[in-house]
N, C-alpha and C positions, 0 to 999 in steps of 0.2 A: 527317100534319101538317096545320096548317089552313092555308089557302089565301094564298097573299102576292099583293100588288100585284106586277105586272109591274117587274121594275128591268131596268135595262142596266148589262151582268156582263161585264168585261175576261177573258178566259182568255190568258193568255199563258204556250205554254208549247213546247219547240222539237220535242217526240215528238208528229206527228203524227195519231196514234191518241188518246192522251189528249185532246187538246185538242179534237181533231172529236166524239168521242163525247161529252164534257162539254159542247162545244155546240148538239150533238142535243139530248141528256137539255135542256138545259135550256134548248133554245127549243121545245121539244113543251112548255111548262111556262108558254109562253107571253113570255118573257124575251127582252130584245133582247141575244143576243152578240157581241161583239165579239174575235174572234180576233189574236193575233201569236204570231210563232215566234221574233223575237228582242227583246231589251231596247228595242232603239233603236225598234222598229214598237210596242211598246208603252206606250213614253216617247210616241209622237206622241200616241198614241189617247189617255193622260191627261190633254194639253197641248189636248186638242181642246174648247174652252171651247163650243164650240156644238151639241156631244153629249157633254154628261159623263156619265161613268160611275160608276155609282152602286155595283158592289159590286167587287173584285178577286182574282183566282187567280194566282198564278205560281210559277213553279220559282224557288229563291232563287237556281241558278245556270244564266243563259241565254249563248248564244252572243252575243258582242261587248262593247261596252263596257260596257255595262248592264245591270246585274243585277235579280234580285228584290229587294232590301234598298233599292236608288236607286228602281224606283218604288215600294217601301211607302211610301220618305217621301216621293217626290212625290203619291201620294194622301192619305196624310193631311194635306198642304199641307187639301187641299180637306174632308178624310172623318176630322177629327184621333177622333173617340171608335169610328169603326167599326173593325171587325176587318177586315185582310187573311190570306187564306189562302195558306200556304207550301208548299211540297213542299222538304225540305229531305233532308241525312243523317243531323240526328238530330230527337227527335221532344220538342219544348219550345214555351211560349208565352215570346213575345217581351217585351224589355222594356216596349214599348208595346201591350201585350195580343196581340200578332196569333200565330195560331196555325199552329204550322212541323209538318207532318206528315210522317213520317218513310218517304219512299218510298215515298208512297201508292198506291192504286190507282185507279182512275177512279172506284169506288162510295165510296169514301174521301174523297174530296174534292169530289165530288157531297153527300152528305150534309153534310160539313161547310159547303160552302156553304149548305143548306136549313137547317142550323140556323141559322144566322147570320142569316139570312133571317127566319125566323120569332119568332128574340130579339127584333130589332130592330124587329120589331112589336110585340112584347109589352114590349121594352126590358128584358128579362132573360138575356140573354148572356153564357152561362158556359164559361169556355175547360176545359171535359173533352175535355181530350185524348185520352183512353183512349175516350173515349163517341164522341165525333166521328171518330175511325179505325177504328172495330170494326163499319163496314158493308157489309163485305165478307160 
């Protein structure tokens, strides 16, 4: 894939294997991540107007009040045409494009974040869903 600007990439997600290794992979990549393990730590990190976050990961459902669905739409307050990426139960693009992958795996949602990543450079971002979960 070709080379992206550096973004700072929300992962919020409460298995902490997935989330450390997705923040491996994707600050050897050069990316500023930002880690939470529940709704509420990653409601702050969106609300944090003095390091916004520019791309977003979460499980649709985390521990506490807060889900993945409350901050899709508290980022697209800020990010209304970009994609967020889902980890859901079943595997569908959202009514507002964002793409919910169906019990992914860490290479699953690594890639889909990199395509995302690289649409958004070229501004051609297409929610294959089949394409974007089959990196395993």
């Amino acid at each position: 894939m070709s080379a992206v600007k550096p973004q700072r990439i929300l992962i919020a997600d409460d298995n902490p294997i997935m989330r450390e290794t997705l923040a491996q992979w994707l600050s050897a990549q050069a990316h500023e991540v930002i880690t939470a393990d529940t709704g509420e730590r990653a409601f702050l990190a969106l609300r944090d107007w003095s390091h916004p976050i520019g791309w977003l990961y979460t499980r649709a459902v985390l521990p506490g009040l807060v889900d993945g669905w409350i901050l899709a739409d508290q980022y697209h307050e800020v990010h209304e045409n970009r994609v967020v990426i889902l980890a859901g139960a079943e595997q569908e693009v959202s009514s507002r494009g964002d793409l919910v992958l169906k019990q992914p795996t860490a290479v699953a949602v690594f890639n889909a974040i990199q395509q995302a990543l690289v649409a958004a450079k070229t501004a051609t971002f297409t929610t294959d869903v089949a394409e974007a979960s089959q990196a395993a």
